[in-house]
N, C-alpha and C positions, 0 to 999 in steps of 0.2 A: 403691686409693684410700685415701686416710687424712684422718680427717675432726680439724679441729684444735680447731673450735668448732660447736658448733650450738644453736639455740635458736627456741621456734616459741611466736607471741603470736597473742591468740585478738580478733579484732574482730569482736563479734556484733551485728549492727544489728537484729536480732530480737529481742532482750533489750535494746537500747541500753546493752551496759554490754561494754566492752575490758576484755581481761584481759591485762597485760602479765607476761611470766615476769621472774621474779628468776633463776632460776635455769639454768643448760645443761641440755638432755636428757640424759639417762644412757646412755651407746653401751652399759653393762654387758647391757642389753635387747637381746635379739638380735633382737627385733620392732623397736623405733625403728632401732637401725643399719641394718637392712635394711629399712627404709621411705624412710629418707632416703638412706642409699645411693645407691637406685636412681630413687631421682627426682633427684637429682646428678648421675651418669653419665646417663642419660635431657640434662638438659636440655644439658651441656659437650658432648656429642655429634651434638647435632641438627642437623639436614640446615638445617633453618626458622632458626638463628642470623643474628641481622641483626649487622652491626659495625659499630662508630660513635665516633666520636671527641667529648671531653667540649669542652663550650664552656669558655673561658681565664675565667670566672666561676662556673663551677659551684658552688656548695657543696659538693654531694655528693662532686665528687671532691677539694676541701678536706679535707674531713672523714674520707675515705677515706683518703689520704695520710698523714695523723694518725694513724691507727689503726694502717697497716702500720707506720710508724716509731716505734710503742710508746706515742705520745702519750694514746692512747682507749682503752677498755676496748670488750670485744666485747662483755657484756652493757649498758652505756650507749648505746655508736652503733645497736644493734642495735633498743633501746626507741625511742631518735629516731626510727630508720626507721618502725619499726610506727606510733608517732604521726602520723607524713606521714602514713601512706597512712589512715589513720583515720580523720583532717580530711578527705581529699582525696577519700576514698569515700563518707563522709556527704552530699558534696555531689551523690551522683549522681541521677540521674533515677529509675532503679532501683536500689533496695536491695540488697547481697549479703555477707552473713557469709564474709567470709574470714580464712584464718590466713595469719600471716606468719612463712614459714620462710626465718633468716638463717642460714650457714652461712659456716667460715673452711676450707676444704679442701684437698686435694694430689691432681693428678689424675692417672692412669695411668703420666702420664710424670713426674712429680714436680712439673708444675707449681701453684704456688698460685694459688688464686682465690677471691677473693670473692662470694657469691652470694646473691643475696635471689627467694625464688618466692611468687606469689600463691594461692595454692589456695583456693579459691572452695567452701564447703562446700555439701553437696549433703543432700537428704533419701533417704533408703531407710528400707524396711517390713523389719523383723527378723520371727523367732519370738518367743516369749517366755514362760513355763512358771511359771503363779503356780497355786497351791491354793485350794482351793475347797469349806467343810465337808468336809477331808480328802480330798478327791479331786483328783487332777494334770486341769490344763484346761490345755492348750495354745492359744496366743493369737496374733493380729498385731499389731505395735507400729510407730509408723510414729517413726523416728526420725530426730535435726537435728544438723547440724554432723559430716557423714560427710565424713572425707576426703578426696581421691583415690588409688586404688587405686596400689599402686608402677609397675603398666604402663599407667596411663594418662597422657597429655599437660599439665603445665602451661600453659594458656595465655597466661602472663603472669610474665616473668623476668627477671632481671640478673643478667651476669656480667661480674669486672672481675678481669683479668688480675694480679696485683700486683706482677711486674716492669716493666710498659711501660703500664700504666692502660689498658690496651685494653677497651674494651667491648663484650658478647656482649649483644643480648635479644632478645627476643619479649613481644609483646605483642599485645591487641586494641582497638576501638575502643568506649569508653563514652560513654553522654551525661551529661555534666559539668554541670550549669547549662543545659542547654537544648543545648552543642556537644560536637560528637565531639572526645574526648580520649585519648590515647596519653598514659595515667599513668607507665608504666614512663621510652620517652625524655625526655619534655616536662616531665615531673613530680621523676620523681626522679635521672636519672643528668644532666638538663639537657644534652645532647648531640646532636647532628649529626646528623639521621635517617641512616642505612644502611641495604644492601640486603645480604639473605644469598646465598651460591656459589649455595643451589639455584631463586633469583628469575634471576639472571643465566643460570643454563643452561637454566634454560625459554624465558627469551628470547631467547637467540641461536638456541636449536633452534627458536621458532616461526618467527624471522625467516626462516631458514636456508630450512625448509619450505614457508614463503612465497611465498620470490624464486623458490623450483626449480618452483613452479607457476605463478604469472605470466609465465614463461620457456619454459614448455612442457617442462623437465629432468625427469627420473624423480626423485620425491620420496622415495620410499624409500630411494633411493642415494644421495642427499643427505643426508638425515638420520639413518640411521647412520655418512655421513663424521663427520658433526657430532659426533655424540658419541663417535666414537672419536678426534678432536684433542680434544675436551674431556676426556676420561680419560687420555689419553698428557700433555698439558702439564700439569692438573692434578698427576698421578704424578709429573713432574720437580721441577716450581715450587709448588707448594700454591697456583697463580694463574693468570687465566684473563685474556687480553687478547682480548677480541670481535675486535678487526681480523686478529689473526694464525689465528683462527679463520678465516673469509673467507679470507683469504689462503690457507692450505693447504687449503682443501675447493675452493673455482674458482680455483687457481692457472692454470689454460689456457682459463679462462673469464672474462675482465677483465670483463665487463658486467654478470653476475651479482656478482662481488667486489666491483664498486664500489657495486651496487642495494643488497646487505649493507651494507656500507658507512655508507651512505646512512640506511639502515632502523634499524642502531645508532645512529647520531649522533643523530635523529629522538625514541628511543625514551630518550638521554640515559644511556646506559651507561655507567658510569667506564669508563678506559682500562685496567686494570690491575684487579683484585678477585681479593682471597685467598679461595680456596678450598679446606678443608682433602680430605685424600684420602678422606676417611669416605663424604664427597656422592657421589664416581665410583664407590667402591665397591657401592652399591648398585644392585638389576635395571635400573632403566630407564633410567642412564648406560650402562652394559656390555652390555646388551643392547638388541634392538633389535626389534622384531614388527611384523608385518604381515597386513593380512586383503585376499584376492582380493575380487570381487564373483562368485565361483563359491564361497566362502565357506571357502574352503583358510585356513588360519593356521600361519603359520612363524615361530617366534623363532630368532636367529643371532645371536654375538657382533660389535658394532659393526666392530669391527677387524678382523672378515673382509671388509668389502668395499674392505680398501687392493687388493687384486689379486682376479684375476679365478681365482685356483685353486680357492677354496673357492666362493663363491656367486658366480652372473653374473646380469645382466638383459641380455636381449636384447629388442632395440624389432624387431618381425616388419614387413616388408613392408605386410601386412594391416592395421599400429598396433597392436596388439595387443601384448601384452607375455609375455615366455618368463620363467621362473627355473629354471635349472641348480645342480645342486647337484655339486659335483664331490669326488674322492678320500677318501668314507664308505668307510673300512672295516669297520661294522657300525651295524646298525640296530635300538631297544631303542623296543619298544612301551609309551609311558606313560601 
């Protein structure tokens, strides 16, 4: 990653006094670069990323566009931004000192983006080692405007692609003046709510799990089809189209595909949503578990149950349900 600009302004509603930087942070600090680093990488990479298209009025992305074609300076649009959110947070219900860290970056693959994160300061109790008629007293200090730690979560972010104006965020909901407000899209990128890869594959897997039990089908074997078409087109297309999901999990089940169907249209799922491969890559796309009510628990890779040589379920006579595990050539106690 290579970081091009960064710069981080201080809104203390505790003090009622913002303190805007003049100037960039010093990456020469190997503490700042690897603080913000990793809260960079952390949010470009998030599973939770909503994407959203800016409205043909934006400001924001006015003023954005200005900037990548050399019109703006990073320290000026950077001070605008912190001012928004300054106004825009004074007017909340509750109060909350946050920094605003704006950032000009190149990510993994070379791509640029622009980035603005809210970090919400927090209080922690230090040590603290003062003298006392010549004697060491060690103390508790309870101190304000504590950052968030580099592995911990921003809850509230913009990211804005600078070749194609694409928009990344996350955010939460505050009370504004009395209403729930979404600062990030409504506020400042003015843009087209989105939904991120890992909302849309929770929902086709509930749907998915849904239809196989209002149908009476073995839910387990449904729902790991489910997410092994969601990690295999994912893996091809960075995109996930709900109907072609349905389609190849009850391809010889038309009543179930169309209840699917049905249940996405219902639920108002784009037709089509990019989803980068990061989302598939992690346990609960690729993997798949399950617990008996004899209270057995088995996790297997999703994509063993396209054929029956690795894992089977057998429906017994009795209703009762069998699981086979076939062609283990060794067994490692964890």
């Amino acid at each position: 990653m290579k970081i091009n600009h960064a710069i981080l302004h201080i809104l203390d509603f505790d003090s009622a006094v913002n303190v805007m930087s003049e100037r960039e942070l010093d990456f020469d600090t190997r503490a700042v670069r690897s603080f913000v680093t990793s809260h960079l990488r952390r949010a470009r990479t998030s599973v939770d990323n909503r994407r959203a298209s800016f409205a043909e009025d934006s400001a924001f992305a006015g003023e954005l566009k200005g900037y990548f074609f050399g019109e703006r300076e990073f320290v000026d649009l950077s001070q605008q931004i912190a001012e928004f959110f300054g106004a825009e947070l004074a007017k909340a219900d509750k109060l909350e000192s946050t920094d605003v860290l704006v950032a000009d970056f190149e990510d993994d693959e070379d791509v640029r983006w622009f980035a603005v994160l809210l970090m919400a300061s927090r209080t922690a109790f230090m040590h603290e080692v003062a003298r006392e008629a010549g004697e060491v007293r060690n103390d508790i200090a309870k101190r304000y405007a504590i950052l968030p730690a580099p592995s911990q979560k921003v809850s509230s972010y913009a990211l804005v692609r600078a070749s194609s104006m694409e928009a990344l965020y996350v955010d939460k909901k505050r009370k504004i003046m009395g209403e729930d407000t979404m600062i990030i899209p409504e506020g400042l990128l003015q843009c087209e709510a989105g939904v991120s890869g890992k909302e849309v594959i929770e929902t086709v897997t509930r749907i998915v799990e849904e239809v196989a039990e209002e149908h009476g089908a073995n839910t387990a074997v449904a729902l790991a089809k489910a997410k092994a078409a969601v990690a295999e087109v994912v893996e091809a297309d960075e995109e996930i189209a709900p109907w072609d999901i349905a389609e190849e999990i009850f391809e010889d089940e038309p009543v179930l595909k169309e209840r699917v169907e049905e249940r996405v249209r219902e639920e108002r799922l784009p037709e089509r949503v990019p989803v980068e491969r990061a989302v598939v890559e992690r346990a609960p796309v690729r993997n798949h578990k399950i617990r008996t009510d004899t209270g057995i628990e088995i996790s297997f890779p999703a994509e063993m149950l396209k054929d029956s040589q690795y894992v089977q379920f057998v429906n017994e006579p009795n209703g009762l349900i069998s699981i086979e595990l076939k062609n283990i050539g060794s067994i490692e106690n964890r």
